[in-house]
C-alpha positions, -999 to 999 in steps of 0.1 A, spaced: -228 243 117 -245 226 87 -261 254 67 -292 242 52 -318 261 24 -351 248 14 -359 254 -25 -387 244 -48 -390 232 -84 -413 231 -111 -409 211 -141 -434 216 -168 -435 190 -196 -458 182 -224 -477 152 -206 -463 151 -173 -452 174 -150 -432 171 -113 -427 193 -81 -396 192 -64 -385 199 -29 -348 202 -16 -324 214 5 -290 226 -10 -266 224 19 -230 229 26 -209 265 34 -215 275 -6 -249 256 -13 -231 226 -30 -244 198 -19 -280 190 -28 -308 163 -15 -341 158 -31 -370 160 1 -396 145 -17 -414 147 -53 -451 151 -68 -456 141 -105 -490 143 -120 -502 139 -160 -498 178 -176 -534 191 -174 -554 201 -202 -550 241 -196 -519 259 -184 -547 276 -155 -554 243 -144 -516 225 -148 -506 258 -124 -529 254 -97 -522 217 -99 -484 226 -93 -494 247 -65 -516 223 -48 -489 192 -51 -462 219 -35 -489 224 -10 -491 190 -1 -453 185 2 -448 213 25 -477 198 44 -454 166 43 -425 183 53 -441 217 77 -403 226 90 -395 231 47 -426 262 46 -403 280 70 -370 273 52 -387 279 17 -366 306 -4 -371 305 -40 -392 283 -68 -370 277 -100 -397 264 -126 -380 243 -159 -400 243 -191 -392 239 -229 -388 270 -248 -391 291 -265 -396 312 -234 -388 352 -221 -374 340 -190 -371 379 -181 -407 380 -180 -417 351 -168 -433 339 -199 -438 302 -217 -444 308 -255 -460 283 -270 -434 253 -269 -441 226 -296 -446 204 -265 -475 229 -248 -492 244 -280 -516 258 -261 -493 280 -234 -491 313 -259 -474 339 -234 -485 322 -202 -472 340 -173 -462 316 -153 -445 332 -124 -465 359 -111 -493 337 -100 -469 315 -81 -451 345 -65 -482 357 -53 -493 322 -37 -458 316 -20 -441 346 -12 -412 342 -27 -392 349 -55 -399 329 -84 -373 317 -112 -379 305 -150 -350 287 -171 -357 263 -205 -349 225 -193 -316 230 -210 -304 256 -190 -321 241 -163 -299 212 -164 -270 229 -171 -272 247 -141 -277 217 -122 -245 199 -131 -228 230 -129 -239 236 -91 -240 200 -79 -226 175 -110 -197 167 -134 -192 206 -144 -187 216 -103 -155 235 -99 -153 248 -135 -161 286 -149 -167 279 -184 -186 247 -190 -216 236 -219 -238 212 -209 -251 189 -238 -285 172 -237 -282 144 -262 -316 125 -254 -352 133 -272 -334 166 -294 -295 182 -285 -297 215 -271 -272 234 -240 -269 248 -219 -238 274 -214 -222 283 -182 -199 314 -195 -178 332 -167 -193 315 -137 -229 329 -151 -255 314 -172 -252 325 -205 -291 326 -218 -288 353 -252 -303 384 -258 -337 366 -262 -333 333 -243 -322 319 -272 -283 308 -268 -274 274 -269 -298 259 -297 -269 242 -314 -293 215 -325 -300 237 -353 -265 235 -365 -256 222 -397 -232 199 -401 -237 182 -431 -258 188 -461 -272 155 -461 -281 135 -430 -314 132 -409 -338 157 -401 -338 171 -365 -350 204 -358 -367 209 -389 -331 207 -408 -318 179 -427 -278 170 -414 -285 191 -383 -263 186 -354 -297 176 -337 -303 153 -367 -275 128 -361 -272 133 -320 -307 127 -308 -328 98 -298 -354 103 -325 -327 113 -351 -305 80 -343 -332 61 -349 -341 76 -382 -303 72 -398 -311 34 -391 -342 38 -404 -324 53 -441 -297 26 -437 -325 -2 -433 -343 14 -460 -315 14 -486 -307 -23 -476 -340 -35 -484 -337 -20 -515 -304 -29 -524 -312 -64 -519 -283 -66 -489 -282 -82 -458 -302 -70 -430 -291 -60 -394 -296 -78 -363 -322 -49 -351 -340 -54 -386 -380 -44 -381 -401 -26 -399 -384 8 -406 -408 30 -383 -407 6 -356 -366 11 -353 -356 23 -320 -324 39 -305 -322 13 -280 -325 -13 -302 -298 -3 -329 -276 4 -292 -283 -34 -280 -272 -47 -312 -241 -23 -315 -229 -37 -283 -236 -71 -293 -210 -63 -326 -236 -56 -353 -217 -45 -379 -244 -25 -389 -254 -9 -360 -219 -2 -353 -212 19 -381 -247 36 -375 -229 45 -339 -194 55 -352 -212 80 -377 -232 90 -350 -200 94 -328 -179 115 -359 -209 142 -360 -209 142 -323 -169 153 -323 -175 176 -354 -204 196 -335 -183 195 -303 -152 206 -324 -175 238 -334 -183 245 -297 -149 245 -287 -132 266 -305 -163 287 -305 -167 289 -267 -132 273 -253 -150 254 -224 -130 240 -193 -154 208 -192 -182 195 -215 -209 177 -198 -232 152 -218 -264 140 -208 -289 108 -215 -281 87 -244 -239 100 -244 -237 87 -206 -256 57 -215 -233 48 -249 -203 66 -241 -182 32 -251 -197 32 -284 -192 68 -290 -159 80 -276 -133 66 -303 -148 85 -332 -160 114 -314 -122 120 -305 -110 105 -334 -129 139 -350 -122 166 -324 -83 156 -333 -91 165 -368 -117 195 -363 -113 211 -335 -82 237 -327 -53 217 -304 -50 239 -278 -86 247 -266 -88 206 -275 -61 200 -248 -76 218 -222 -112 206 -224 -125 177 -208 -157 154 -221 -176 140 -195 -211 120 -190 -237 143 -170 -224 135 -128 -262 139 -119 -272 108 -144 -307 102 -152 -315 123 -123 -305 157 -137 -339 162 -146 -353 161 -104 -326 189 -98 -327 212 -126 -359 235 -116 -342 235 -82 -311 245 -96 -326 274 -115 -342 284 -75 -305 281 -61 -291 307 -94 -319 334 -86 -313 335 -51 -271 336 -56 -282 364 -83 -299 385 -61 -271 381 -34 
């Protein structure tokens, strides 16, 4: 007999939010398939973007009337900073305006049922643990790698949040003393393995160029219009610029994963967005570095993989932080 349970999800972003329905089947939950999704434009209050996540779950279990009955737990996803204990979003640079916002207890009380918060990290971590590329493993780190670096830590066969939700902000790392700025930190592991940090190492390399009188790269604009994708495109198309913009890129990606491993000694590292998208470009100097930095042994053992759920992670994090509460509370 196919065993079926109905959760919802939340996602909270900055300017655009979704709602998530989906049924996590299988004898231990580990299959998952989305039943339908709701995105809307991030309203201008929190009170207001919570009753519009209400009404769009509303109208999906309208959609869907046999889901209401199945319905177990909400998992909500949101930047942090957060007290996921408490239920609380606290003021993310993304929501400046949500300053201790309790954003469970009203959707409890609408619902009836028990009501999860997890930062999008953790969120996706979660995900690819219970249904992607970490499935199987006990110790895994999920790795963001698209708008800013943060993970997600899976320690034990638990979610590892801290002692105040704030584990897994390797972004703030340093790992060199001078590099790009990215979380506020010049050289920060953020800095060099982000979308917006990529973008502004070309952005110094263009610069210097100019005024060095050198050649110019294929992906040669204006400095602030300089793109990720566009130093990417002209990477794989052998710009010899771009390319070494790429293999540095790739070198501080190995040295930050270096730290994490013999920090942490993970089974499986999964890597989301722009690592799963460029993982050609990356992979000889980010192994060429964890051969040099990180310890051989916990090396050996560890595997580096792209995120299993792709660009879809994001639709089945806030339901994967609904399938943890309910396996907690079992």
């Amino acid at each position: 007999m196919r065993i079926v349970t109905t959760y919802a999800g939340f996602d909270i972003g900055g300017t655009k939010c979704a709602v998530t329905l989906g049924h996590a089947a299988g004898a231990a939950g580990e299959q998952i398939e989305l039943v339908d999704k709701a995105a809307f434009s991030t309203e201008s209050t929190p009170e207001a973007t919570l009753d519009k996540l209400t009404a769009q779950l509303e109208l999906l279990l309208n959609r869907h009337p046999a889901e209401r009955e199945r319905l177990k737990a909400i998992g909500i996803s949101c930047g942090g900073p957060l007290d996921s204990r408490n239920g609380l979003i606290l003021s993310p640079p993304n929501l400046p305006n949500w300053d201790r916002v309790d954003v469970i207890t009203p959707i409890k009380q609408h619902f009836g049922v028990p009501v999860g918060l997890q930062n999008d990290a953790n969120a996706c971590a979660l995900a690819e643990w219970q249904w992607g590329a970490g499935q199987g493993t006990r110790n895994m780190i999920f790795l963001t790698f698209g708008t800013g670096m943060g993970a997600g830590l899976i320690l034990d066969g638990r979610l590892y949040t801290g002692t105040n939700d704030n584990a897994g902000e390797v972004g703030h790392i340093r790992l060199a003393e001078v590099g790009p700025v990215g979380y506020n930190k010049a050289g920060s592991f953020e800095g060099f393995c982000s979308g917006g940090g990529i973008a502004r190492l070309a952005q110094s390399k263009v610069t210097e160029r100019l005024a060095a009188g050198q050649d110019l790269p294929s992906f040669y604009r204006p400095p602030h219009e300089i793109t990720t994708k566009a130093v990417a495109e002209a990477a794989r198309q052998g710009d010899p610029q771009a390319l070494q913009i790429f293999g540095e890129v790739g070198r501080m990606l190995g040295r930050g994963i270096a730290v994490l491993i013999d920090i942490i000694n993970p089974q499986r590292i999964v890597i989301g967005s722009i690592y799963a998208r460029q993982q050609e470009l990356l992979d000889p100097y980010l192994f060429e570095e964890l051969r040099r930095e990180a310890l051989s042994g916990s090396a050996a053992i560890c595997e580096i993989v792209p995120a299993g759920l792709g660009d879809h992670v994001g639709d089945y994090a806030a339901l994967s932080v609904a399938r943890n509460l309910m396996e907690k509370r079992d």
